[in-house]
Structures are given as structure tokens and as C-alpha cells.
N, C-alpha and C positions, 0 to 999 in steps of 0.2 A: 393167733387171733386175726379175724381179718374184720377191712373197717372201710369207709369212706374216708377220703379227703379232699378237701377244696383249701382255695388260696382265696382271700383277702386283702391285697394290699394297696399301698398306696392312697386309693381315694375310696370315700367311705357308700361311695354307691354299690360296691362291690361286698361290701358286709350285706348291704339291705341284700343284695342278689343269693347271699349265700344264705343268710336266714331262709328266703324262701324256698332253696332249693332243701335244706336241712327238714325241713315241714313238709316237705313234700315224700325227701325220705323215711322219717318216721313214721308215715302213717302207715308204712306198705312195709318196711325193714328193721327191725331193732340194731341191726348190729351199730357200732359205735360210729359217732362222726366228727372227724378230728376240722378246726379248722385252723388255719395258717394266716397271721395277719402281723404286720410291721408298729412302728410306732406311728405311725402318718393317719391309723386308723382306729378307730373305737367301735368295741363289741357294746351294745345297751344291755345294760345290768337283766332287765328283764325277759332277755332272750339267750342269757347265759346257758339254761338247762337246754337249751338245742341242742347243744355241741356237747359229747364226750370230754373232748379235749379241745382247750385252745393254744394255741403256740406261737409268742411273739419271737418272731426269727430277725435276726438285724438285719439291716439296709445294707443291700446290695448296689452300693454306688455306679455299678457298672451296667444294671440291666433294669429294664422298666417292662410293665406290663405283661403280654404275653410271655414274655422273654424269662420272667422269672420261674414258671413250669421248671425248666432245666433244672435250677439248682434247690431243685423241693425233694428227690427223692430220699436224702437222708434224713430229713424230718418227720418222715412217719412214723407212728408209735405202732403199727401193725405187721403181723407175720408176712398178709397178704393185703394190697391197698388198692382199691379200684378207686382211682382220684377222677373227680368228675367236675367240672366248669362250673363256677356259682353262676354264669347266667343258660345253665341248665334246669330242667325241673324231672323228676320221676315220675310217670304218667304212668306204668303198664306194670305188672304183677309178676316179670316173669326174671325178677332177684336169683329164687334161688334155682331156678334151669341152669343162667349164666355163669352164677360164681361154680357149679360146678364144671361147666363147657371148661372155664378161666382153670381149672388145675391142671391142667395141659401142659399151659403157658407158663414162662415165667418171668417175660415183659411182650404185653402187645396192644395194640389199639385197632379199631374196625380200619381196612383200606385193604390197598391191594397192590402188589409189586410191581415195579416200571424200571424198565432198560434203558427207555429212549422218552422223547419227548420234551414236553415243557411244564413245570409247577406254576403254572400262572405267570408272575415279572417274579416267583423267585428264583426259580432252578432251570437250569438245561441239563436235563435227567443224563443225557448222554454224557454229554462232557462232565458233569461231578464222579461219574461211576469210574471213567477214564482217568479223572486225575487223581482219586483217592481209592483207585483200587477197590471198589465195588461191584459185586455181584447184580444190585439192583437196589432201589432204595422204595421205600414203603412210603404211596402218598396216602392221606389222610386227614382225616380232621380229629386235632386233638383234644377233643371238647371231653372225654372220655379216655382213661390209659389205667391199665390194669399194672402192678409191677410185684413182685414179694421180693424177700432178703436174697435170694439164693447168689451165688456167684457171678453168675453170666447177670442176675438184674444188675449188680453194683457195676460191674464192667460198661454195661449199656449206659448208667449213670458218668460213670466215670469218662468216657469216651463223649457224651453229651457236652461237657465241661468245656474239655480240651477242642471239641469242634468250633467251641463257642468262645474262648479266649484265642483260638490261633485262624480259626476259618470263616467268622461267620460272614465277612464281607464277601467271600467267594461265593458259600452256600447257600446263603439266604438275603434276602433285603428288610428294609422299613416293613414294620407291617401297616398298611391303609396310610402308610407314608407321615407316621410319626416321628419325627428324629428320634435316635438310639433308640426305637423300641423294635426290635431283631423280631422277627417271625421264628416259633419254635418247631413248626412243622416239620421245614426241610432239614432239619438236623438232627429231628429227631427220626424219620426214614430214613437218612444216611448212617444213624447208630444203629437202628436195625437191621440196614442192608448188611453193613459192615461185620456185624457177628451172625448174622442168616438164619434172622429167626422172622418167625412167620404171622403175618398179620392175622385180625378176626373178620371170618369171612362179614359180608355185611347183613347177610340173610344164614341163618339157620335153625332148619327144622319149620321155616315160614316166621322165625323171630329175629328180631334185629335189638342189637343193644341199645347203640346210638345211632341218630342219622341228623343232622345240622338240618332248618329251617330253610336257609338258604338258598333261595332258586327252588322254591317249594311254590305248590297250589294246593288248591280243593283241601283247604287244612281242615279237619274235622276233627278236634281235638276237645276233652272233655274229662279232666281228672278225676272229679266226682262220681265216672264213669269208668275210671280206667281205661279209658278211650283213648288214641292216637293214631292217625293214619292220616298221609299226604301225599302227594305225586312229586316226585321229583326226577328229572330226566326220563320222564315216561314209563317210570316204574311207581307203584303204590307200596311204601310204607310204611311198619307200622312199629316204632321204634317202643324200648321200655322206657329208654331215655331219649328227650326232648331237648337237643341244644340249639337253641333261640338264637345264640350269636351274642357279641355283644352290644348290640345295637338293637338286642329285644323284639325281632323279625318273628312271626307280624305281631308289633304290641298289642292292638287288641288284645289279640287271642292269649298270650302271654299274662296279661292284665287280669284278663276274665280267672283264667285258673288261679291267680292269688287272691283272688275276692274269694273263691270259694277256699281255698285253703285257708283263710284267716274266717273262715265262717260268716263270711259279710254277704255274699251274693246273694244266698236264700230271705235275710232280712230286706233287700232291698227289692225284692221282687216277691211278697205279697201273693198269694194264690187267689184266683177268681171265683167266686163264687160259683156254684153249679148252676144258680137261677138265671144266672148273668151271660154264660154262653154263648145260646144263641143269636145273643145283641150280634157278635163278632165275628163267629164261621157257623155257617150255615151249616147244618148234616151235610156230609161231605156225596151222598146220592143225589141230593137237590142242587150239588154244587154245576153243575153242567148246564142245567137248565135256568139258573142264576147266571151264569156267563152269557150265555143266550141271550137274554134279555138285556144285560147291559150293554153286549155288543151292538143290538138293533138299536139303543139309544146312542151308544159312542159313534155308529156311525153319522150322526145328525149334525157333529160336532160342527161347528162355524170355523174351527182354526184346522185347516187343513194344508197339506205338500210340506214344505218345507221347514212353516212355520210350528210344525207336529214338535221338530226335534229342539224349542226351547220356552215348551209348556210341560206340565207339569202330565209325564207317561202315563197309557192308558192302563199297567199294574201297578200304578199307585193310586188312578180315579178310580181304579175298581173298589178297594177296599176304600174311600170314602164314598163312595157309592152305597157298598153293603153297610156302613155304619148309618150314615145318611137317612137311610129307608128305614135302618131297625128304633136309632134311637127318634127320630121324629119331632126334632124338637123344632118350637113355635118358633124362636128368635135365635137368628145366626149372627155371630159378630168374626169378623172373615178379617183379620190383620195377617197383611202380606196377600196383595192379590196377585203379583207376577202381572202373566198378562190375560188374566179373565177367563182360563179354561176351567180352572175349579168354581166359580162362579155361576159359571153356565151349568156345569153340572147338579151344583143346588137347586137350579131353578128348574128343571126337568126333572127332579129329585121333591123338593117341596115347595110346590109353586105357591105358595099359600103361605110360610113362613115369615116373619120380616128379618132383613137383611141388611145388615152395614158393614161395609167395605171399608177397610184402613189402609189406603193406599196415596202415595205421591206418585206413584205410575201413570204418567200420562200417556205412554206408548201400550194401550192394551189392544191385543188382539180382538175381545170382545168386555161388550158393555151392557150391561142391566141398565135396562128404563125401568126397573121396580125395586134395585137397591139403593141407598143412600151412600153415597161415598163422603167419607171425612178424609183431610188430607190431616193426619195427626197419629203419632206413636200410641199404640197402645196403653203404656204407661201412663200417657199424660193426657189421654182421650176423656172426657166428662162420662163417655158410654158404662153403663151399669146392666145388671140383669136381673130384672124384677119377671122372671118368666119364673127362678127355682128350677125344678128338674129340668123342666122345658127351656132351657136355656142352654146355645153352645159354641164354645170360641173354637175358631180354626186359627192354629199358627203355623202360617210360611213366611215369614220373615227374616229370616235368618235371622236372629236377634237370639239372645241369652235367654233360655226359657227359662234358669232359675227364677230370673226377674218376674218375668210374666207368669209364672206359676204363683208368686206371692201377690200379685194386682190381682190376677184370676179370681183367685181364694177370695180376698177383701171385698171384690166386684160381686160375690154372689156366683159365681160358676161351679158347677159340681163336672160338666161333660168337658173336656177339652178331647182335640185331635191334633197330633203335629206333626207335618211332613219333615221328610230329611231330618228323621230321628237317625242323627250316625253314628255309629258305634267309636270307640276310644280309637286314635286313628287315623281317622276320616273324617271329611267334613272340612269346611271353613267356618265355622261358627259352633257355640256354647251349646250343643242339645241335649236332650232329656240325658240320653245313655250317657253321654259324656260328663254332664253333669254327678251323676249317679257315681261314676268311681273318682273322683277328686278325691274324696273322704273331707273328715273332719265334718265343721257345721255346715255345707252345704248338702250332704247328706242327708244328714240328723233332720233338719228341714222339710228335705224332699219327703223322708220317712214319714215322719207328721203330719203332710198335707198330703199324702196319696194314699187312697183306700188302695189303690191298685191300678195295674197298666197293661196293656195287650198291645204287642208288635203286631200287625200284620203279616202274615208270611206273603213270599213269593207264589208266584203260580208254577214257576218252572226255574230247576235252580240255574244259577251263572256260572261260567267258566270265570266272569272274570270277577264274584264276589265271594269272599274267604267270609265272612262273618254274618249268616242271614239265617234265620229259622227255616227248620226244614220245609222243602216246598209243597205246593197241595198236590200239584199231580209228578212224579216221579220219569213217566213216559209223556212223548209229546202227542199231541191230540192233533188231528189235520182240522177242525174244524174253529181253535182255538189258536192261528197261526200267528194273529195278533200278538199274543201273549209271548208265544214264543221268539219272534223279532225282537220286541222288546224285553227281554228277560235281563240284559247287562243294564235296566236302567230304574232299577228296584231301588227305593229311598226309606225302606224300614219305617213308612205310615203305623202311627201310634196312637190307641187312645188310652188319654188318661181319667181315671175316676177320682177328684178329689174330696177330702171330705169337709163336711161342712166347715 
């Protein structure tokens, strides 16, 4: 029989990690999934039927954390066990390619063989191989380790042990420099070198099983999808298995795939109406000649040279630009002015509207002689909206939009817009996204009062943003070079539709 397994111990973040990697196996593998947990941890009654099997193993007073890997292989209840990291998740479909690759083998993990060198601050590859008589030792990341019953697997177990009760100070250190908690890696390359068995390549057939987070970009991951791919050391990715690390790199993204595996992401996000569209992205053949036109007005801009780089970027005025134009509302109430770039855009946008400013910024780059400025919190402002549709709050204020989404509501606003919507992550401050996966009633809340909500995409994506909707154009355009300069400085502009 063969099966998954994962460990659990000690602290009980590492069960919630293993539950979701278990959810994430099931959807895509039946075989069985054993997990491993001590007394220090509780499995929730209600997540019982996740797991096959669960197995309280005693406390190993000598080893903490990653370290306990080592002494897990005689606890499998399976023929053959592909043991996989609870802060891993199963993205990609391609199970049953691997376990048959894996009957080759009869202990190995993805990496690749080293004579010489350095494992990071664990190992001088050269000198371990010299003093313990090795051929080479297999580095890797053991976030994934395939092993069955056979002979030579118990020996590899068994030789793990004895490296780790007489050597580990030689072979390895601290991992991320926890007292007693030993890195498993280099000891476990040194039991493979030492019986001279042979890693999984990292790439085969154009598949990979696992590949670490790690020193990763341009993440583009999507379980819903069975999607996974990332660059990492200048190669592109596209693992079946997803190990995050344990520090959940990059949680966003991480985040996002357990909203959708506990079936929550789709309720939070609400589909747009068909009639509703065009408020937001314009047919994408008009889009150019849309650009056009706002460029001749952004070059008009009053805050210019230097003072460009701390207002509010020309792909983020765009899309309040295009909403601007489409929704048309009579009365603007503008809490969080920064320093008066979005302002000015209203006023070449709808010169006719009326307009109040919530600002204590007295350092503004530009200033309306046609808006009214209150120096007052939104919250605690007198301001109402007696316009109904034609009514619409801009929030940049860095402040807690749950908050201001419940004044909103009460005040009469149906339109809101909010910059520096940041995904889970990111940001210095409480925003919409953010808000959105807290769970619990802040949720439930948001649920209730949002008909629905539309990010903005990019114009052009970023090298240096991992979580943005795909962008409009793909290729860069020489006549749109604005766009392109500024493309690292995209703030996920949002509007929201709440209901009455």
C-alpha cells in the first residue's frame, strides 16, 4: 500500500499546516494520509476524516522541530511513503506520473550530488565526505522524501540515527539558529551518499515534484487551477508539490490557496454583473486610445520632477481616472488627500462635481480653490451623502477600511474606491484584501455589505510584484513608456459596490 505522510508536532500551528496540506491532497489523490502528532498537539475532532491514520508517537526529549524527520521512518503504516512537509500544499495533477518514476527508487528526495563545497553555515561538503568516508553527499531540500520497507530504506533510517546521536555537531548546525533544533538535511545527504543511492532529478519529462518557495519570484500559482510555476535561480518551475517553507513564503499566495481550498475565496469575491463592466475596463481596442487621452491630461499635472515619486503613480491615477469618467458622480468626499495629486485629477475629471477633502495635510503639493477641506476623520466627520447613486468616497488614508466600510454603509454610499488595496502580506495598514481573509465576523460583515468589488489591474506586469491581476497589455508599447517606468509602483486600486 502506499500512502502520504506528514509530522505534526510539538506546536499546534503545524496541525492547522497539515490539515491544509491533507485538503489539498485529497482533492487530486485518494490514497491514504497518515499524520504523525505528539502529545504537545491536538488534532480538531472535526478534521478527523482528513487523515487515514493518525499516530501519537512519544516525545523525543532529544530532538525538536525539523530534526524529528529523522526518527519518523518506522512509523509509517505504508509499503511505500512519499512523506511530504505540512507547510507544503499539492498544486499540480501529476501523482500518479511520480509514484510511478518513485518505483525505481527505494529512498530519495529531489537534489543533486556534491563532492566539494559548502551547504550553506551547515556543511564543508569536502571535509564531511573525507572524514566519514563518502563518495558524495546529496544536497536538498527535504520538504518532500519518498522511502518504502525495503532493506537498504531501513539501513538509510538506521544510519540517520546513529549520525544524529554521535555526529550531528560535526555534520550539521542550529537550523535558522534555534537552540537543539539540528537541520535534517545534511545528514540526511550524508546517509544517502554513504549507501550511493541517487537523488530525483529536479526536472523530468518538463515535471518536477517538489521545488521550495524560497529565493523564488513571478509566483503564479493558482490551485483551483492546478497551476504552479516560478523562477527560481533563473530557471522556471513548475512543481506538483509546493513547499512554502516554514515561514509560509510568500504568505499571501499561500493564504489565497486555503481560502479557495476551504471553499471561502469564491464567496468572498462575488461576480460582477455583465451590465456593470464597462464602468471598469473599457474594451480592450479602445484601451490605447483611452491611454492617449489620459496621458495628454497627466501631462498637465502641477506636481512634477522629483516631487512625482511621493504622489500617488500615474497606473494608479489611471484606473481612478477611468472610473472617474465612467461612474460620474455629482459629490466626491476624498478622505486621505496625501499631497493633492488625486484631487487635481478629479477636477479635470469632473469639474462640476462638489468635493470635500478629509485632510490634516498641510504640506500639499496642490490645492483646490473649489474643494472644501475639513481637517476631521472620516469616522467622525458630520459629512453624509444625500446625492444616493451619485454619491462617492475615495479612501487613501491608510486607516482600517473595515471601519470605514460600516460609516460608508450608514452615511448613504453605495460607490467607494480604495487605493493601496494590499494583498495579505503587504502594506502597512488594515485594507480591503486584507480585511477579507482574517475570517470570522469581519468577513461575514464585509460579505453583507458588498454587492461586489473590482481590483484594477496593472498596465504592465512587475518584476518586483508576485500578487497582482494579470496585466492589460502583455508586451510593452513605445508610446505608453510612462506606464512602463512606473510599473513597480502599482497599489491594487479598487472599487467597491456596497449595498444599500
Amino acid at each position: 500500500m502506499k500512502g502520504y505522510l506528514t509530522l505534526a508536532l510539538d506546536k499546534q500551528k503545524y496541525v492547522d499546516m497539515a490539515i491544509n496540506l491533507s485538503l489539498s491532497i485529497k482533492r487530486l489523490d485518494q490514497s491514504p494520509v497518515c499524520l504523525l502528532i505528539n502529545d504537545k498537539v491536538k488534532l480538531p475532532t472535526e478534521y478527523e476524516s482528513l487523515f487515514d491514520y493518525v499516530i501519537t508517537i512519544p516525545q523525543n526529549e532529544d530532538t525538536s522541530g525539523c530534526a524529528n524527520k529523522i526518527f519518523m521512518f518506522q512509523h509509517s503504516p505504508f509499503e511505500k511513503t512519499l512523506f511530504v512537509d505540512a507547510d507544503c500544499l499539492m498544486i499540480g495533477n501529476d501523482l500518479s506520473f511520480f509514484w510511478e518514476v518513485l518505483e525505481k527508487y527505494h529512498f530519495t528526495v529531489v537534489g543533486q550530488k556534491a563532492k566539494s563545497g559548502a551547504w550553506g553555515r551547515y556543511m564543508n561538503i569536502s571535509q564531511i565526505c573525507q572524514k566519514f568516508d563518502l563518495p558524495y553527499v546529496v544536497k536538498m531540500n527535504s520538504g518532500v522524501i519518498y522511502f518504502d520497507k525495503s532493506p537498504i530504506a531501513q539501513k538509510v533510517a538506521s544510519k540517520l540515527e546513529g549520525y544524529y546521536h554521535n555526529s550531528r555537531k560535526e555534520m550539521t548546525s542550529h537550523h535558522r539558529d534555534v537552540p537543539g533544533e539540528y537541520a535534517d538535511e545534511p545528514l540526511i545527504g550524508a546517509a544517502m551518499g554513504y549507501y550511493q543511492l541517487e537523488p530525483l532529478p529536479e526536472v523530468i519529462e518538463g515535471k518536477s515534484l517538489m521545488m521550495a518557495t524560497y529565493k523564488g519570484s513571478h509566483f503564479n500559482i493558482d490551485i483551483s487551477e492546478e497551476k504552479c510555476n516560478f523562477q527560481k535561480g533563473g530557471k522556471v518551475y513548475s512543481p506538483t508539490i509546493c513547499h512554502f517553507g516554514g515561514v509560509l513564503y510568500p504568505y499571501n499566495i499561500y493564504k489565497k490557496q486555503i481560502l479557495t481550498l476551504n471553499g471561502v475565496l469564491d464567496n468572498l469575491h462575488p461576480p460582477i454583473p455583465q451590465e456593470d463592466w464597462p464602468l471598469f475596463l473599457p474594451e480592450k481596442s479602445s484601451l490605447p486610445e483611452q491611454i492617449k487621452q489620459f496621458l495628454e491630461i497627466y501631462k498637465e499635472t502641477p506636481i512634477k520632477g522629483e516631487k512625482q515619486k511621493v504622489v500617488i503613480s500615474p497606473v494608479n491615477l489611471f484606473a481612478m481616472w477611468i472610473l472617474l469618467k465612467n461612474l460620474k458622480p455629482d459629490f466626491i468626499v476624498q478622505s486621505g488627500v496625501s499631497r493633492g495629486q488625486t484631487t487635481w485629477m478629479i477636477e479635470q475629471t469632473l469639474a462640476q462635481s462638489e468635493l470635500i477633502c478629509l485632510s490634516s495635510n498641510e504640506n500639499l503639493f496642490y490645492k483646490s480653490s473649489q474643494a472644501t477641506y475639513i481637517d476631521e476623520d472620516f469616522l467622525l466627520c458630520s459629512v453624509s451623502n444625500n446625492y444616493e447613486e451619485k454619491g462617492l468616497l475615495i479612501l487613501d488614508d491608510h486607516k482600517s477600511v473595515f471601519e470605514r466600510i460600516i460609516i460608508a454603509r450608514a452615511k448613504g454610499f453605495r460607490h467607494v474606491i480604495t487605493n493601496d488595496n494590499y494583498p495579505l502580506g503587504q502594506g502597512d495598514y488594515q485594507s480591503f484584501s486584507r480585511s477579507m481573509v482574517k475570517g470570522g465576523r469581519t468577513v461575514k460583515f464585509l460579505q453583507e455589505a458588498i454587492e461586489y468589488s473590482f481590483t484594477f489591474p496593472p498596465i504592465y506586469r512587475s518584476e518586483e510584484i508576485d500578487e497582482a491581476p494579470d496585466p492589460i497589455f502583455k508586451v510593452k508599447n513605445e508610446e505608453f513608456d510612462l506606464f512602463w517606468q512606473q510599473r513597480n509602483r502599482y497599489r491594487w486600486l479598487t472599487y467597491l459596490r456596497l449595498k444599500p
